[in-house]
N, C-alpha and C positions, 0 to 999 in steps of 0.2 A: 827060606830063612828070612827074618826079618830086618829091617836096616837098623832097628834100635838095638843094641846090644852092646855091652859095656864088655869089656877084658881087662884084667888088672892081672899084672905078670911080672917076675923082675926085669926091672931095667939090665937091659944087654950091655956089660962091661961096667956098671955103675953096683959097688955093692951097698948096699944097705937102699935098695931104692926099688919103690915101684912105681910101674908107669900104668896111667890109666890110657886108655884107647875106647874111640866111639862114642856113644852115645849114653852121657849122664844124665837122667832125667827121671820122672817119676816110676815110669815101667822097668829102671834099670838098676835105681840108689838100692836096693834091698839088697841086691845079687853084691854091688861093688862095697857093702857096709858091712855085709857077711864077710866078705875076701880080708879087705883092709883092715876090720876090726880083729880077725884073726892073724895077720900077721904084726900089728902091735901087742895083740897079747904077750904074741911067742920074743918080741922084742925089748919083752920089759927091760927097761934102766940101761938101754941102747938108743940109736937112735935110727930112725928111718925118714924117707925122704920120699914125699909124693909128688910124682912128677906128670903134670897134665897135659903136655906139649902134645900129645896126639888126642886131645877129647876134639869131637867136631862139632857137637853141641850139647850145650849144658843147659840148666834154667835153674829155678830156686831150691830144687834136691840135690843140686851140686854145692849151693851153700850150705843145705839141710848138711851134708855128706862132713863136709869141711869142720863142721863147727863140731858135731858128737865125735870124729876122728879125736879132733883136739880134746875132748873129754874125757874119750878113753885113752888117751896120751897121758892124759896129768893122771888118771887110776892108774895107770900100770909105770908111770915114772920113763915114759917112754919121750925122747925128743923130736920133736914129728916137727918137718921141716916141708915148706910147699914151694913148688918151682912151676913157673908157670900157669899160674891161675887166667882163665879168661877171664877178658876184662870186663864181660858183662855179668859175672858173679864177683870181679870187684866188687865193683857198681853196685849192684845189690845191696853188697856186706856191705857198704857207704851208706847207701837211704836208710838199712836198718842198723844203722849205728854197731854192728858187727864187724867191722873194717879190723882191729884192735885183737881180734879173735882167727883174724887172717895171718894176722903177721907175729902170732904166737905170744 
């Protein structure tokens, strides 16, 4: 099995939340944009909550991930809230003036 691999699950005891774990990155944002864009579908004009506190590493497809989330949140009227973002895809959203797009 390989070490890159992304999981996106509900958060244990948290409703309306999911947690990503592993590894976001290029070989992984397809899998985790399938997952998470399907379950803002299913939560139109609710709200959910994505929580990153177990990803171990990210890079620019964690921001790629973050900003069409937020796009398909405003189609489907869904409130999509981020908890723990690392802070090297802060940083990121910062130099490309996407920061604004983080914090919803």
């Amino acid at each position: 099995m390989s070490d890159k691999n992304i999981s996106v699950s509900a958060a244990s005891g948290k409703d309306h939340c999911l947690e990503l774990a592993g590894v976001l990155d290029f070989d992984t944002v397809s899998a985790a944009l399938e997952q998470v864009g399907a379950e803002i579908e299913q939560r139109s004009g609710q709200s959910l909550t994505l929580d990153l506190t177990r990803l171990k590493h990210s890079n620019s497809a964690a921001l790629a991930l973050l900003v069409e989330c937020r796009a398909l949140a405003r189609q489907h009227a869904t409130k999509l809230l981020l908890t723990s973002v690392p802070a090297g895809v802060q940083q990121l959203a910062e130099v490309c003036e996407a920061d604004s797009l983080l914090a919803g």
